[in-house]
C-alpha positions in Angstrom: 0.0 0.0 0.0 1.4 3.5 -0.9 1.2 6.7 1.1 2.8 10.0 0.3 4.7 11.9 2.4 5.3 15.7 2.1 9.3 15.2 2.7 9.7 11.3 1.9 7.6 11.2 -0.4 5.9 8.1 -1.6 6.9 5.4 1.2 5.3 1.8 0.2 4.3 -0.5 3.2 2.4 -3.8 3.8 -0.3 -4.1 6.2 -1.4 -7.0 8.4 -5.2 -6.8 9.9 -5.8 -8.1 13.2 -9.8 -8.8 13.9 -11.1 -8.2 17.8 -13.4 -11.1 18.0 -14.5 -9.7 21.2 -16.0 -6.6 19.2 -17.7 -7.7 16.1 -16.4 -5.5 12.9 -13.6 -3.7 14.9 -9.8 -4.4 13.8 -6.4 -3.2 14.6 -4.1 -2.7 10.9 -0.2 -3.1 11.6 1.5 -0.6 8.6 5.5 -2.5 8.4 8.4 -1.5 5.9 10.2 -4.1 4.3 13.7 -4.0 5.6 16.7 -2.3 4.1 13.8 -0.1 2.4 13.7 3.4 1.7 10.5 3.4 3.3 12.1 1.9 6.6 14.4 4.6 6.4 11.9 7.2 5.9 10.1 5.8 9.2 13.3 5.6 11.7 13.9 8.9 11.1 10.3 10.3 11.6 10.2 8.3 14.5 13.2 9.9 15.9 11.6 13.1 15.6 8.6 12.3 17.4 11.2 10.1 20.4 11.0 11.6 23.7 14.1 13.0 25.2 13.2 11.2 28.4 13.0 7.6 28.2 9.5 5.2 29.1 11.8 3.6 31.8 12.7 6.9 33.7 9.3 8.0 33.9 7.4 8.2 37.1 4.0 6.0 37.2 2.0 9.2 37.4 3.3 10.7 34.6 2.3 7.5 32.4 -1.6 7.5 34.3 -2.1 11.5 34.4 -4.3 12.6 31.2 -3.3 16.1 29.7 -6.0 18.6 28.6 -5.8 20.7 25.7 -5.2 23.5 28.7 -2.1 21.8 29.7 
């Protein structure tokens, strides 16, 4: 499947789809690069720009539970 990205341009990926019995007509689609790809290449780097600076395993269990508002 193709998408087009305003900097990458297009990035092709394939897509697995995951059915939740429990919830008749609801599914959960996986998006994956092949590897070695330029689209794989394309998504490490966007996903270094969206990485936090502070990593999951030096965060307090609060600030995992606490909800932000829009006010925040």
């Amino acid at each position: 499947m193709g998408f087009r990205h305003p900097e990458f341009g297009e990035l092709t990926l394939t897509y697995n789809i995951l059915a939740v019995t429990a919830v008749p007509g609801l599914c959960l689609i996986g998006y994956t690069a092949m590897p070695q790809s330029s689209a794989e290449q394309a998504l490490q780097i966007m996903g270094s720009w969206s990485a936090s600076e502070q990593p999951a395993a030096d965060r307090t269990h609060s600030d995992r539970d606490t909800p932000t508002t829009a006010a925040e």
